[in-house]
C-alpha positions in Angstrom: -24.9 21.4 -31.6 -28.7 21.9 -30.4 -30.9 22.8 -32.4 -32.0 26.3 -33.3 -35.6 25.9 -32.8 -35.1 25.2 -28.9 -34.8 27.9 -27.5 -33.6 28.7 -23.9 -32.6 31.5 -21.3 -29.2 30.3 -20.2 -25.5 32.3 -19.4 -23.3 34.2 -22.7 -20.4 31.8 -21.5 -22.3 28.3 -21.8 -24.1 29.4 -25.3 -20.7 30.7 -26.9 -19.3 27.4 -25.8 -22.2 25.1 -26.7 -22.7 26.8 -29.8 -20.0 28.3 -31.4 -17.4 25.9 -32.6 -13.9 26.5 -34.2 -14.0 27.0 -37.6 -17.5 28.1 -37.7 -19.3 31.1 -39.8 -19.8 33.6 -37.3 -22.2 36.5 -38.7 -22.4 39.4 -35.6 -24.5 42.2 -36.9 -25.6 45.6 -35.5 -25.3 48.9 -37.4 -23.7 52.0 -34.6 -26.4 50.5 -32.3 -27.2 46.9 -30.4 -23.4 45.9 -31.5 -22.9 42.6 -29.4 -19.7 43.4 -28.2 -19.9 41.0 -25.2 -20.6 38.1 -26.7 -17.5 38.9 -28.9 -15.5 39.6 -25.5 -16.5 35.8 -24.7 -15.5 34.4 -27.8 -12.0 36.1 -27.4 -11.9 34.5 -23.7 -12.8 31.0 -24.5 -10.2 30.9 -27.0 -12.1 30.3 -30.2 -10.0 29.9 -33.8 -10.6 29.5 -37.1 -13.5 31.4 -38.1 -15.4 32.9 -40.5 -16.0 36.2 -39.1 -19.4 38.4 -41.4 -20.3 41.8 -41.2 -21.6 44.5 -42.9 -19.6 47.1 -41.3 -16.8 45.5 -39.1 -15.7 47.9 -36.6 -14.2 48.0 -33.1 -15.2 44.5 -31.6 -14.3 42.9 -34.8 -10.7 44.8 -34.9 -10.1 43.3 -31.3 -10.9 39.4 -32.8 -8.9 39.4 -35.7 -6.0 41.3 -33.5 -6.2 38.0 -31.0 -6.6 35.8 -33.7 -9.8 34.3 -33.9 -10.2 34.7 -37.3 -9.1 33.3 -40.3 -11.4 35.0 -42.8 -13.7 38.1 -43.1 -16.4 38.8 -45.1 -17.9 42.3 -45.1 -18.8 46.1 -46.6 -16.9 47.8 -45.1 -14.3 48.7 -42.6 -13.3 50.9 -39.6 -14.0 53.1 -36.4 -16.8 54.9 -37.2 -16.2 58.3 -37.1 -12.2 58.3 -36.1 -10.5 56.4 -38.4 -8.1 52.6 -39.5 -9.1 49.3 -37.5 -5.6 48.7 -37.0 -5.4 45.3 -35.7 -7.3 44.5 -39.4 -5.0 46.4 -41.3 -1.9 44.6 -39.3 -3.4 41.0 -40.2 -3.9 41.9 -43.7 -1.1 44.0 -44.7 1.4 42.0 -42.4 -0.4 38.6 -41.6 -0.2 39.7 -37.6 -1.2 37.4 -36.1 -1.8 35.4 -39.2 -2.9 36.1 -42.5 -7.1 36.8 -43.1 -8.5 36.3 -46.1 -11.2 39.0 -47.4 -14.3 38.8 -49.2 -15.6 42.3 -49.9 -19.6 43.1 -51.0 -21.3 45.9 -51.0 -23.8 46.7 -48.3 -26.4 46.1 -50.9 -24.8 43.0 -51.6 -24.8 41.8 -48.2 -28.0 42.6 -47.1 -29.2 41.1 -50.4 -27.3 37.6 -49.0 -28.6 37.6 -46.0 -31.9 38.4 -47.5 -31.6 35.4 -49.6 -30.2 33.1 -46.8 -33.1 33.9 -44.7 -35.9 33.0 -47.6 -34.2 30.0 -48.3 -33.0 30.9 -51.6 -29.6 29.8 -53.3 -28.5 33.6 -54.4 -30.0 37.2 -54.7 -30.5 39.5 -57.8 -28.7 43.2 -57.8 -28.2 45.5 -60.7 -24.9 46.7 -58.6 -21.4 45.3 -58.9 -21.7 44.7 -62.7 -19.4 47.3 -64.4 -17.5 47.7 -61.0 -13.6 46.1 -60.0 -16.0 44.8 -57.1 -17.2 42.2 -59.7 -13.5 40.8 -60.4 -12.6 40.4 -56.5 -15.4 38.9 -54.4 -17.8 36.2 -55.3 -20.7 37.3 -57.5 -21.7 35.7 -61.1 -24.1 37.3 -64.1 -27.4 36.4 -65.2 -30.0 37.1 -67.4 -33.3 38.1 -66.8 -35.7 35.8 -68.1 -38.1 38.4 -69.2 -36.3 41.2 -70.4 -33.2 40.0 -71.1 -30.9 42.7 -69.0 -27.9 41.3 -66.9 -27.6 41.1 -63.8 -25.3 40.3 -60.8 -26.6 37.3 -58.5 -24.5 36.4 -55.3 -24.9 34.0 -53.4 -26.9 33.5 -50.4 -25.4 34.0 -46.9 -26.5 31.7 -44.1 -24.0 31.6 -41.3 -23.3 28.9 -38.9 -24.0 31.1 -35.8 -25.6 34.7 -36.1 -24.9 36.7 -32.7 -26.7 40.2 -32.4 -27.9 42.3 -29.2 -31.3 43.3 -28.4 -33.4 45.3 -25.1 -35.9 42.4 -24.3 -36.6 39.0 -24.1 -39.9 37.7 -22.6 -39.5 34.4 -20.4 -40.5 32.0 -23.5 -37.4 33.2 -25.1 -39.1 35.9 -27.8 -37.0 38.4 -28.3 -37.8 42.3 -28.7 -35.3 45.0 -30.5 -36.3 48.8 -31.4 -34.5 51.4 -32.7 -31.9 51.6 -35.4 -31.9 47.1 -36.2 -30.0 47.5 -39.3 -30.1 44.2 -41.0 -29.7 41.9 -37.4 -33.2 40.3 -38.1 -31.9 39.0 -41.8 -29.2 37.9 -40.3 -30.9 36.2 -37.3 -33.4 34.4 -39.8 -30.2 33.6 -42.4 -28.8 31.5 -39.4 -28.6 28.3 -38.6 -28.1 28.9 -35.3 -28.7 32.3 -33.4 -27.6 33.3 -30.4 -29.4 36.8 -28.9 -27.9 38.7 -25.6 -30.4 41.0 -24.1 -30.5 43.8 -21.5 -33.4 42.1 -19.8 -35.7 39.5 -19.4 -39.4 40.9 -19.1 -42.6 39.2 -18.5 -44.4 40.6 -21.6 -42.9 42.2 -24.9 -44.8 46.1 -25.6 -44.8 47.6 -28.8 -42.5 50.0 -29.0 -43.8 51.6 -32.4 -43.2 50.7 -36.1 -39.9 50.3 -35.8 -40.2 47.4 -33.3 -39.0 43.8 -34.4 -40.0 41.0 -33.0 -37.9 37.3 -33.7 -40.2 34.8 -31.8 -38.3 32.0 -29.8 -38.3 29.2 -32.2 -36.2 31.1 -34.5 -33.5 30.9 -32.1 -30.9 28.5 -30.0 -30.3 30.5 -27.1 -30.8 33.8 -25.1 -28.8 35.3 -22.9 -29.3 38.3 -20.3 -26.3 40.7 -20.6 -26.8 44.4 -19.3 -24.7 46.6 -21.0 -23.8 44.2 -23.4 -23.6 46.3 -26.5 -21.0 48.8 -24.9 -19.2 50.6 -26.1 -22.1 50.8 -29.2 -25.7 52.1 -27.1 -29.1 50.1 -27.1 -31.9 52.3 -27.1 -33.3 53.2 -23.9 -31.0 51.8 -22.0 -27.9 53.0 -22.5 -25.6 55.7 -24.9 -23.0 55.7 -27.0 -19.6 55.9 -25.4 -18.3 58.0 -27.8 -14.8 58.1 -25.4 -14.2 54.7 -25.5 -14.4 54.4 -30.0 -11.5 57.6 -30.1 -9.5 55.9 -27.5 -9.3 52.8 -29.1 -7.6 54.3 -32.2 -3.9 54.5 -30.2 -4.8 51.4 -28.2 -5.1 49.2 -30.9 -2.2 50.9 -33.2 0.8 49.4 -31.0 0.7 45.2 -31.0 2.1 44.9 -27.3 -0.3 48.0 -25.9 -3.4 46.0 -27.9 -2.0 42.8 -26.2 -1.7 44.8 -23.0 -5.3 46.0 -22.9 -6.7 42.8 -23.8 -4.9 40.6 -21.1 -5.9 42.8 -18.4 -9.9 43.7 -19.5 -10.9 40.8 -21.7 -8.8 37.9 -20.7 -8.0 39.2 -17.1 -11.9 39.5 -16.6 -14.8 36.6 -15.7 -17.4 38.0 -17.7 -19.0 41.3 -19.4 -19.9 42.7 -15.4 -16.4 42.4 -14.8 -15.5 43.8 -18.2 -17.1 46.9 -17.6 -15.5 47.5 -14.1 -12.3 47.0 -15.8 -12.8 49.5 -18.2 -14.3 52.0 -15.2 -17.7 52.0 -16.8 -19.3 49.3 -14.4 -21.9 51.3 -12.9 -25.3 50.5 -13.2 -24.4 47.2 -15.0 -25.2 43.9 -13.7 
């Protein structure tokens, strides 16, 4: 696997397949915004099994993974389509082991971003005064400790540093430094927690601008591999360049409730498609992309 401080520009197919091996711990991260859906599209298309699959909030593009079977565990915070209702190619896998059984680890989102935190400091666990008191603490892996100084309890968990962290972002300059703005949730922890990271972008510009406060930066020797993907965080938006296809989350609820209709769809737009330009022409939401 190359190394994560050698960066380059290269295509989403050849860095999922150089990069992302079965039975890998794949952390894809993106909160309502900059969700990298296509690279998640690829991973279903190359076939990949086995894997750890970490999220905060696992929504759509995760519910299409687990339904095809690329996963054999999930850690996460919480799950769902924001705003209409059951992933229910997750709740099929776990309440019926379609198309195999997943095994769950559940955190809170305090928990996670406290893992990733640590993972990204280089730290063996992070300190919380959550879980402690909570069921949480009986069903996920967390352990006490004592303050030194004072004495209180705690709840440490341990540091979270996946084998491949995927997110999306709006620019990357031609050295490979990426540039994200907007809502960026905890994708930099995450990038920084990995051993390997893998950014797709909207597009590649000849300088990164400041976009304001909010504007993160993860220079290029913090990661393996960029890839140019317009669009790529459809049907989630990436600000100022595209918006959230609201359409596409409701619609989702009765295509992923019936196993053959979920097989159906993905067969004909994931499978039956080349890449994420393709994809979106598929879906009839290919203008402007590519």
């Amino acid at each position: 696997m190359e190394s994560s401080k050698q960066v380059k520009l290269t295509t989403l197919r050849d860095a999922i397949a150089t990069l992302v091996p079965d039975g890998a711990t794949v952390a894809m991260e993106g909160f309502t915004h900059l969700i990298p859906f296509a690279a998640g599209h690829e991973i279903i298309r190359q076939g990949k099994r086995d894997l750890i699959l970490v999220r905060m909030t696992p929504d759509v593009i995760y519910d299409q993974m687990i339904g095809v079977g690329c996963a054999r565990k999930l850690v996460f915070s919480w799950g769902g389509n924001p705003g209409v209702g059951s992933l229910h190619r997750f709740r099929d896998a776990v309440e019926h082991g379609h198309p195999h059984p997943l095994e769950l680890e559940e955190h809170s989102h305090a928990g996670m971003a406290a893992r990733y935190t640590a993972g990204a400091s280089g730290l063996p666990f992070a300190i919380l005064r959550a879980y402690i008191g909570t069921d949480l603490a009986k069903h996920t892996e967390m352990a006490t400790i004592r303050c030194p100084f004072t004495g209180e309890e705690l709840a440490a968990v341990p540091a979270l540093s996946p084998d491949v962290t995927i997110i999306h972002a709006q620019q990357a300059d031609r050295s490979g430094n990426v540039g994200m703005w907007g809502i960026t949730g905890v994708q930099k922890e995450a990038a920084l927690a990995a051993r390997t990271t893998i950014v797709t972008v909207e597009e590649v510009v000849d300088e990164l601008s400041p976009r304001g406060p909010n504007h993160v930066v993860l220079p290029s020797w913090t990661l393996a591999a960029v890839a140019p993907v317009p669009g790529g965080a459809h049907p989630s938006y990436a600000m100022g360049y595209s918006t959230r296809d609201n359409a596409f989350y409701t619609g989702w609820d009765e295509i992923s409730r019936d196993r053959d209709v979920f097989d159906g769809w993905v067969e004909e737009h994931i499978l039956g498609t080349e890449d994420h330009v393709s994809y979106m022409e598929s879906i009839g939401r290919g203008e402007g992309i590519g």
